[in-house]
C-alpha positions as a printed NumPy array, in Angstrom:
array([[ -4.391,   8.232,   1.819],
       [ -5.873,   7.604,  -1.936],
       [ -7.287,   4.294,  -2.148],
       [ -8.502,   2.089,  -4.842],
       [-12.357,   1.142,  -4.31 ],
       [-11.031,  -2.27 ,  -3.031],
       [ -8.936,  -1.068,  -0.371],
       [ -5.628,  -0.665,  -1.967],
       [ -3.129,   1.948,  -1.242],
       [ -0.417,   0.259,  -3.88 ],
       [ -0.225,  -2.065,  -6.509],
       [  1.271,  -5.153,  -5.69 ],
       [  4.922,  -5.597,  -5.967],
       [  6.022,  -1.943,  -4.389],
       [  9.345,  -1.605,  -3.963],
       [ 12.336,   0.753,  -4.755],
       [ 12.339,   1.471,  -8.423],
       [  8.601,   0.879,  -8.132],
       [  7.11 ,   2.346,  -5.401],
       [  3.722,   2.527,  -5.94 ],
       [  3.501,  -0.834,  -7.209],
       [  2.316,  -2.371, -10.529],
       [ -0.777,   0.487, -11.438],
       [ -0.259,   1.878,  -8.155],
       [  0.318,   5.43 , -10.038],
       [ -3.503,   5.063, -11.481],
       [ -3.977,   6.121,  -7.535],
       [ -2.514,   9.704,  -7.457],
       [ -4.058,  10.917, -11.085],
       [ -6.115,  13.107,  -8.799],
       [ -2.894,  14.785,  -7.979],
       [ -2.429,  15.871, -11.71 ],
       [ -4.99 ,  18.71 , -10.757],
       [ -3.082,  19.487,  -7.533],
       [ -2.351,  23.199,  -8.423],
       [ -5.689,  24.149, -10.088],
       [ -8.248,  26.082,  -8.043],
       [-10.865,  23.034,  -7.865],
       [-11.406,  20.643,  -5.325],
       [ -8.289,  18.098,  -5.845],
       [ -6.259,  21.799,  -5.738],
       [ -8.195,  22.548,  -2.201],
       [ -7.196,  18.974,  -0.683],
       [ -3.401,  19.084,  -1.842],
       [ -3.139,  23.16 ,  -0.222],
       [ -4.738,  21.396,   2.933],
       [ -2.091,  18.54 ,   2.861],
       [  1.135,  21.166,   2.241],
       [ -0.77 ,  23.293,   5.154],
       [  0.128,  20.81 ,   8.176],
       [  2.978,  21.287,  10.542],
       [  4.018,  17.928,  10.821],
       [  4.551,  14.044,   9.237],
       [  4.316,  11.096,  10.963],
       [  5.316,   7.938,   8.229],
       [  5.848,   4.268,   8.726],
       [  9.42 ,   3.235,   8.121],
       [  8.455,   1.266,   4.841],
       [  6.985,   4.562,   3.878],
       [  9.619,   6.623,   4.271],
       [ 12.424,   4.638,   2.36 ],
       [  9.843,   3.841,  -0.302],
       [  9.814,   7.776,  -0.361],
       [ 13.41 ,   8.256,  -0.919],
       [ 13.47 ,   9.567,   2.896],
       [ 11.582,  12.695,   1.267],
       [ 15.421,  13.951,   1.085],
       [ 14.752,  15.041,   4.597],
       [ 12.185,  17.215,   3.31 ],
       [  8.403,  16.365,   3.142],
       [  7.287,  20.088,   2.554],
       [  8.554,  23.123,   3.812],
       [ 10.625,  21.607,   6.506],
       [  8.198,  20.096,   8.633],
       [  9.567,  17.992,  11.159],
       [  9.141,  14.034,   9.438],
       [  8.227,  11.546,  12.486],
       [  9.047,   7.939,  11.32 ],
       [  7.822,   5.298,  13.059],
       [  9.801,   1.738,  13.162],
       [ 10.078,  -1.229,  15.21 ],
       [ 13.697,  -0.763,  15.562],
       [ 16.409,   2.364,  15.361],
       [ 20.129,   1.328,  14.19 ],
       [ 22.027,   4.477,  15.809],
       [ 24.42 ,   4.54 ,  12.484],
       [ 21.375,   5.288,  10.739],
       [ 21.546,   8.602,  10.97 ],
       [ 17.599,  10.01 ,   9.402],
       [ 17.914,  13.073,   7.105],
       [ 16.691,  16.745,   7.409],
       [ 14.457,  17.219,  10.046],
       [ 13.643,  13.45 ,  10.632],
       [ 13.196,  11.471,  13.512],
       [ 13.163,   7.828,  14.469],
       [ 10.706,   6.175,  17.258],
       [  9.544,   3.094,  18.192],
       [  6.526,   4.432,  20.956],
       [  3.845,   5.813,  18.951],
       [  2.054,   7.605,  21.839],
       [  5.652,   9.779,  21.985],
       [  5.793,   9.548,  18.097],
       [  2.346,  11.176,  18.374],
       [  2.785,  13.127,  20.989],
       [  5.807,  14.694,  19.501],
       [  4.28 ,  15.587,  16.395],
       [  1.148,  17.302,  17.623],
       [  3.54 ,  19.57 ,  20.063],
       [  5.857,  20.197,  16.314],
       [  2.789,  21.04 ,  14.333],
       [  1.722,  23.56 ,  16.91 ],
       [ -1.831,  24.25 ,  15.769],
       [ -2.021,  22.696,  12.301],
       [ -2.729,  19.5  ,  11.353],
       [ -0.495,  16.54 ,  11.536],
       [ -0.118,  14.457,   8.7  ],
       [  0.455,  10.652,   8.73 ],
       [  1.806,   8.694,   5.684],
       [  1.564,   4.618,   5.335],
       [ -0.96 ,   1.922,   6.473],
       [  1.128,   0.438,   9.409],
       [  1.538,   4.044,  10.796],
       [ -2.413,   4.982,  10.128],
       [ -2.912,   1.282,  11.924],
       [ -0.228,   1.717,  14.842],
       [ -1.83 ,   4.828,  15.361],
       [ -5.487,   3.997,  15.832],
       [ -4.783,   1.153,  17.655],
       [ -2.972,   3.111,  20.616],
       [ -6.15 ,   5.7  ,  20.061],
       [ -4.124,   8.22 ,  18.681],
       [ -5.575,   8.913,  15.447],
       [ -8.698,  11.192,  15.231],
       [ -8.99 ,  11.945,  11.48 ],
       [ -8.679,   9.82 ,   8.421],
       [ -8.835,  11.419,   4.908],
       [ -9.384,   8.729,   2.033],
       [ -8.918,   9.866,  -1.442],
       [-11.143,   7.02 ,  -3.384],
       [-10.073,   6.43 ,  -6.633],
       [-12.851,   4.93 ,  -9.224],
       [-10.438,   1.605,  -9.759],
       [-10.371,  -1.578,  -8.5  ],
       [ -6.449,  -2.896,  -8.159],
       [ -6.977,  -6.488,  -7.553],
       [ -4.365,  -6.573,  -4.98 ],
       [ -1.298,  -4.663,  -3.271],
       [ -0.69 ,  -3.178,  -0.217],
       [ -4.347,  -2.163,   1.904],
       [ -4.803,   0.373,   4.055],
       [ -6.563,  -1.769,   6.294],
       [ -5.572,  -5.35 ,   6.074],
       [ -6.382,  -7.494,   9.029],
       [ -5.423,  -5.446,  11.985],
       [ -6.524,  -7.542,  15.17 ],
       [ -8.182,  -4.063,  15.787],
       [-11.669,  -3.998,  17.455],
       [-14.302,  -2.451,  15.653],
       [-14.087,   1.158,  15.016],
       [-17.103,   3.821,  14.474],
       [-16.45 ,   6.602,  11.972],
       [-18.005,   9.728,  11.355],
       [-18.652,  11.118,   7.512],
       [-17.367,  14.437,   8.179],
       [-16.574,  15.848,   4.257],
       [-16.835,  14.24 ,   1.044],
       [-15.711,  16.55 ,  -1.742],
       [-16.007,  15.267,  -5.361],
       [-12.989,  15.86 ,  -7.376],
       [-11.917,  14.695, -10.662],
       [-11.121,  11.182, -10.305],
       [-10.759,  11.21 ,  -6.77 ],
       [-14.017,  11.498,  -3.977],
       [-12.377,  13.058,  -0.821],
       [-14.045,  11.758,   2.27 ],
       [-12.992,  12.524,   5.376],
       [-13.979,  11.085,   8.623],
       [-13.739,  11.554,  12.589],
       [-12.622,   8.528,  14.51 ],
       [-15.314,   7.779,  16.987],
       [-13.531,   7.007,  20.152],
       [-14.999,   4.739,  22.699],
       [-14.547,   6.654,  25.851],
       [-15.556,   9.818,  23.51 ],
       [-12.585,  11.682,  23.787],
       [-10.404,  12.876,  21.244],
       [ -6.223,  11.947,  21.426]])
C-alpha cells in the first residue's frame, strides 16, 4: 500500500473519474521509477512476482475491475459484503463474502508466491480474521490532510509488528513488516 505520512492511502473525494482522490496521484510518484534497476524498480518486480490478488470490492471497481487482469492472469479474489449473481466478475475474478475462504483460496492459487492484497477494508478484514501476515507500506514524504486511511478506526485490538525491510527509494521508504500474531503462529 503507499501511504501518505498521515495515514492516507487516497485523497479525499475518490471516486470513478478520480480514483485516487484529490492529490491522491502525489502517492504513486514512486512508481514513475518502476522499471529502473533501483530500489522502487526491485519493489514493483516483487509486486508483478505474486501469484495471486485479493482486493476489496471498492477497490476493484475503483480499478476499472483491472479488465479482469491484474498482471499476468493471476487469479483476482474480491472481497464484498454481498454477490449479485448477474454480476458476472471479469477475467479470472472471483467474488466472496468469507475472508478465511477468500484467503484460503488465494494462498492455494498463488501456489508458492506471494499473495497480494489491494484496499484498506480488505488489508483490515483480513487482519482481523488473522489472516494477514505481511504488510508492505510504501511511505510517501507528504502529508494529505485527509482521504481514505489505511487504518481508520477498526474496532481491532492492538496489533504487534515486526520491522522486517525498509528500503529507501526515491520518494517512497519501503517498509515492510511481519504481523505478530498472538498465539505466534502464522495464517
Amino acid at each position: 500500500m503507499s501511504m501518505s505520512v498521515d495515514g492516507y492511502i487516497a485523497g479525499p473525494d475518490d471516486r470513478p473519474g478520480q480514483e485516487l482522490g484529490r492529490n491522491g496521484g502525489r502517492l504513486f510518484n514512486w512508481l514513475d521509477d518502476r522499471m529502473s534497476e533501483g530500489i522502487n524498480g526491485q519493489v514493483y518486480a516483487e509486486a508483478l512476482a505474486t501469484g495471486a490478488v485479493i482486493s476489496g470490492r471498492r477497490t476493484f471497481e475503483l480499478a476499472g475491475r483491472w479488465q479482469g487482469d491484474h498482471h499476468d492472469g493471476v487469479p483476482i479474489h474480491v472481497l464484498t459484503h454481498h454477490v449479485d449473481p448477474a454480476d458476472e466478475p471479469p477475467g479470472s475474478a472471483k467474488y466472496y463474502t468469507d475472508v478465511n475462504a477468500c484467503a484460503a483460496e488465494a494462498r492455494e492459487a498463488a501456489g508458492d508466491r506471494v499473495v497480494l492484497v489491494h484496499g484498506a477494508s480488505a488489508a483490515q478484514a483480513l487482519l482481523a480474521a488473522g489472516q494477514l501476515d505481511e504488510l508492505e507500506l510504501h511511505v510517501v514524504p507528504v502529508l494529505l490532510g485527509d482521504g481514505r486511511r489505511l487504518f481508520a478506526p477498526t474496532g481491532l485490538d492492538h496489533i504487534e509488528l515486526e520491522l522486517v525491510r525498509r528500503l529507501e527509494g526515491r520518494d517512497a521508504t519501503h517498509l515492510r513488516y511481519r504481523v505478530v500474531h498472538q498465539d505466534g503462529k502464522q495464517p
